[in-house]
N, C-alpha and C positions, 0 to 999 in steps of 0.2 A: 514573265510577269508583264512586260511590256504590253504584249499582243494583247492581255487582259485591260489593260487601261485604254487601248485603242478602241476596244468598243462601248467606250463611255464618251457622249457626246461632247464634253469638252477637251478631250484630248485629238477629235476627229478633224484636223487640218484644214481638210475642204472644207467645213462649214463654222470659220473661226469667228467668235463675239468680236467684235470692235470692242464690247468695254474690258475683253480678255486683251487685246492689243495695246489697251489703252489704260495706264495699271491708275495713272491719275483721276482718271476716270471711275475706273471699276470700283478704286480704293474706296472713293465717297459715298457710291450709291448703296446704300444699305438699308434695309426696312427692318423693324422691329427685331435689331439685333441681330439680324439674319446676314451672313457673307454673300450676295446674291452672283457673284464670281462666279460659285461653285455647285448651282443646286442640284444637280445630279452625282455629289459626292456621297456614298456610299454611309451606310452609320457608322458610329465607331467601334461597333463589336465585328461588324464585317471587315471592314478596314482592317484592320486585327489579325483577323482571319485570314485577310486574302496577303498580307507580309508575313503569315506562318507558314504558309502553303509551298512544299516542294514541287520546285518545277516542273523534275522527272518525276513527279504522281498526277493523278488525275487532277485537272482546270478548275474541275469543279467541284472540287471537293469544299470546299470552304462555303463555296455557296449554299450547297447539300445540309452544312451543319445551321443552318437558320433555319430548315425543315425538320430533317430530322436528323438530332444529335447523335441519337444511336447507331446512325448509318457508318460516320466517321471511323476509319477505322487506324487513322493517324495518329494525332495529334490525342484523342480520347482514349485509345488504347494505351497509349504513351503513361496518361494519365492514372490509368486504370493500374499499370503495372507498378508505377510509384507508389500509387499508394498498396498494392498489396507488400512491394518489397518493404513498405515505413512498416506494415504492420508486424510481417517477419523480421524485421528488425528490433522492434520493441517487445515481442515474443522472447525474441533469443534473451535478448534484455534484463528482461521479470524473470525470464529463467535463470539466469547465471545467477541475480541475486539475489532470487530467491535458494538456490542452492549454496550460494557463500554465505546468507545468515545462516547457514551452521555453525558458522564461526561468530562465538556470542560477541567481540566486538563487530564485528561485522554489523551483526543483527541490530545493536544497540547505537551504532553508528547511522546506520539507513535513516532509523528513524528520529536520531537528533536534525538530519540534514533535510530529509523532509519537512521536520517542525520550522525551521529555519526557513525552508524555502516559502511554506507559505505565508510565510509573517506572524506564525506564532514565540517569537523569542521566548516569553517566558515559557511555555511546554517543553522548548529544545534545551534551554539550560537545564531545566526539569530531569529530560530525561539524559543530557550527561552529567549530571550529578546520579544517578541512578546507574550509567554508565560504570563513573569512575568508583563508585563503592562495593561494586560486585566483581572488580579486576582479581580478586583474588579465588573468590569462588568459581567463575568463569573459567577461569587457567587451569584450576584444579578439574570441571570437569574436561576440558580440553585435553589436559593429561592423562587421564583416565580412558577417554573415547582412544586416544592415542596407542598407550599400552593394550589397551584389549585389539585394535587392530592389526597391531606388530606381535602380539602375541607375546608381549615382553611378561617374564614369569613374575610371580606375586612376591614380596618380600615375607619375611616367614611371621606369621599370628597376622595377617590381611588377607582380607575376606571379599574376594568379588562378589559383589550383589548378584542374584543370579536373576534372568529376565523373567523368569516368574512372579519375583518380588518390585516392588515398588515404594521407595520411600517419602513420606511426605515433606514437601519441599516447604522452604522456609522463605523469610524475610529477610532475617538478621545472620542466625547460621553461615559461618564460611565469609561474609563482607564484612568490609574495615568498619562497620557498624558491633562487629562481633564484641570486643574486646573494652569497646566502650560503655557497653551494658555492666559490664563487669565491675565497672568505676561506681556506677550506680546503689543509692542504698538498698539492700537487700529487699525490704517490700514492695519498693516503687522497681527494681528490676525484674520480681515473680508478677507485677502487673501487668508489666510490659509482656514480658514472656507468654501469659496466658491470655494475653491476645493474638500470639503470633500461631493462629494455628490455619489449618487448610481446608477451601471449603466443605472436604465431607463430612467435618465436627461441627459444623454450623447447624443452626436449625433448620434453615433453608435447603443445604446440601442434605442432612437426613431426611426429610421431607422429599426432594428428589428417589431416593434410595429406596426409600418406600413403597413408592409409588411403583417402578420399575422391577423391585424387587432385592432387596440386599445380598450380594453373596458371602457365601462363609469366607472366614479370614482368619490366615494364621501368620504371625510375628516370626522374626528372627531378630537377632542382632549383629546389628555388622562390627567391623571392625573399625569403623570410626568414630572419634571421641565426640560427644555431643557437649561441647566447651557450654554451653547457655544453662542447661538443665542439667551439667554436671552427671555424665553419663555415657553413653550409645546411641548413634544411631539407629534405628529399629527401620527394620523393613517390612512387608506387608504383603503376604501373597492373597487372591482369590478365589474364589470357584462358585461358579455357580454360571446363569447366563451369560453370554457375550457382550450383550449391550451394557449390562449393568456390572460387569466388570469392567470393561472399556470407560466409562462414565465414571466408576468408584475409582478406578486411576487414577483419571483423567482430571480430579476433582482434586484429587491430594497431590498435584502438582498447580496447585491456584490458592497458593496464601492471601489472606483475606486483606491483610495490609496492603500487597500489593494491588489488592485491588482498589483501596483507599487511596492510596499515592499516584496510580495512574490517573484515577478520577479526579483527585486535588489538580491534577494538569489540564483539565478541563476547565473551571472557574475561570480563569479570565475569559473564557470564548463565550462561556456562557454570559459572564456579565457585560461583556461589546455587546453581544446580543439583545438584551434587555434594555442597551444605554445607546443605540445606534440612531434612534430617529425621534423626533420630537412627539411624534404622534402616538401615544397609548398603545391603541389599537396594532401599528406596526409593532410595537417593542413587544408588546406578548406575543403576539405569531411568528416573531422573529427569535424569541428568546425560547418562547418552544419547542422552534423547529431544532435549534441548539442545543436544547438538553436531550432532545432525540439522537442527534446526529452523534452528541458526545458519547451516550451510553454506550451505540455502534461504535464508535473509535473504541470502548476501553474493553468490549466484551468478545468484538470481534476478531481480537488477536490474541487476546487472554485463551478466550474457548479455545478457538483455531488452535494454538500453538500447546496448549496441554492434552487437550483431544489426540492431535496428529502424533505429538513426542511421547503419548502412552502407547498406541499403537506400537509405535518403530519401537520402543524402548523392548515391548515385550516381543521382537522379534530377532533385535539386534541389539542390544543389550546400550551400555552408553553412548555407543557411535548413532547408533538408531535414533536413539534420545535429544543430541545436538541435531538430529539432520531434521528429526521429526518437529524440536520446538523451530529451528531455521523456515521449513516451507512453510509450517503452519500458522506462524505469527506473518510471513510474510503474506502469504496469500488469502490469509484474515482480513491484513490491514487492507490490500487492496480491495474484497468485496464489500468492506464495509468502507471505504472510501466511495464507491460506485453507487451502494445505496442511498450515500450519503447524496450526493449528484440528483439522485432522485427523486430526493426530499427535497431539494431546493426548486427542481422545478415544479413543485404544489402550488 
């Protein structure tokens, strides 16, 4: 480095300033801010550059990169390999957890911590209270994926669902929500109850069904008690197209409450949104880009994760099911977090 600074005229010996000798001197003289000591001192992105520069490599490589950066193959390659390992590193990442939300705390954990991390609090208590009332459900299908993959035998009058069948997933069903219905007076709990149904009893989900084409469908009954409706669970096979089986699935694992409840986790963002600037005009293009954005948060993990968990379910039966709603709510949230991204920059 030395030899590099001896060819810069104020380091050159033989031909030394007097006001470089003379610091009392030098100190004073100055013009509009300028150190005039030093004016052949390099800029500061050179400078930079030339105290990066390894000695045993080329002299001039630093200088190289004020021309052309691409030339660099030091210091930018350096660069370059950082950021592909950040990106293989945040790959492997998304992958682990997107494969640990099989595990429905898992799942329902992510996204309390996320709510939290962006400064949504009430969403994140939101969704561990949503958490903590399905701990019982949750376990029970944990246990389930469990036994069918150890292969543990059935207890006698229990009926493995078979992956043909599909049964319509609930709200209440199976959560410490369950039993509380039950306290309720009889009309106001068949109220409740017949709302709690999944979207392809909806007018909207027939209307899908239609369109695509409905397949034939025939019932079973399982061997589990349906404590709400004082009864069976009933399971559901198909036939007909692929798509429109996939989708008629796909459908009756999306109760319509939850989708209510996810969306009530929305409202506060919505309303920051609308309440953020003094000005009119911002607060509606602000509060609309919001109730875009939230639609994406509640539909793009709802779809994802009942779409993906009908598929696996009817391949792999319950275990299929956990792994399929785990990638699918995961890798939901994240595309529609990314769209969201690009809503904001509008």
């Amino acid at each position: 480095m030395q030899k590099i600074y001896k060819l810069l005229p104020q380091y050159n010996n033989n031909d030394t300033d007097r006001r470089q000798q003379n610091l009392s001197y030098s100190g004073a003289e100055r013009r509009g801010g300028e150190d005039r000591r030093n004016p052949f001192r390099p800029n500061d992105k050179l400078w930079n550059d030339v105290n990066q520069v390894d000695p045993n490599k080329d002299v001039f490589e630093a200088f190289r990169r004020q021309i052309n950066p691409s030339a660099v193959q030091g210091i930018n390659s350096l660069n370059q390999t950082s950021s592909d390992d950040y990106k293989k590193v945040q790959f492997k990442k998304a992958l682990v957890e997107g494969v640990a939300s099989s595990v429905p705390f898992v799942r329902r954990g992510i996204g309390c911590r996320d709510s939290f991390n962006n400064d949504e609090d009430s969403k994140g208590w939101g969704k561990l209270a949503i958490l903590a009332i399905n701990i019982p459900e949750d376990s029970r299908d944990i246990i389930n994926a469990g036994k069918q993959m150890l292969h543990i035998p059935l207890k006698e009058g229990e009926i493995r669902i078979p992956n043909t069948h599909q049964v319509k997933f609930s709200f209440f069903r199976g959560t410490l929500l369950e039993p509380l219905l039950k306290l309720l007076p009889a009309n106001l709990r068949y109220k409740i109850i017949s709302m709690d149904k999944a979207l392809d009893e909806t007018k909207f989900g027939k209307r899908i069904l239609k369109k695509i084409g409905k397949p034939k469908e025939t019932v079973i009954r399982t061997s589990r008690p349906d404590k709400i409706k004082d009864g069976f669970v009933k399971a559901y096979m198909h036939k007909g197209k692929t798509i429109s089986v996939l989708v008629n699935r796909g459908m009756m694992r999306i109760p319509v409450i939850s989708v209510y409840a996810f969306s009530s986790l929305e409202m506060p963002a919505i309303y920051k949104a609308f309440t953020s600037s003094n000005r009119l005009k911002d607060n509606v293009v602000n509060g609309s880009k919001q109730i875009v954005k939230s639609t994406i948060n509640v539909f793009s993990f709802i779809i994802a994760s009942a779409i993906v968990g009908a598929f696996l379910a009817s391949k792999k039966g319950a275990a299929g099911s956990l792994i399929g709603i785990g990638l699918g709510s995961y890798f939901g949230t994240k595309t529609g977090n990314y769209i969201n991204a690009q809503i904001d920059k509008i």
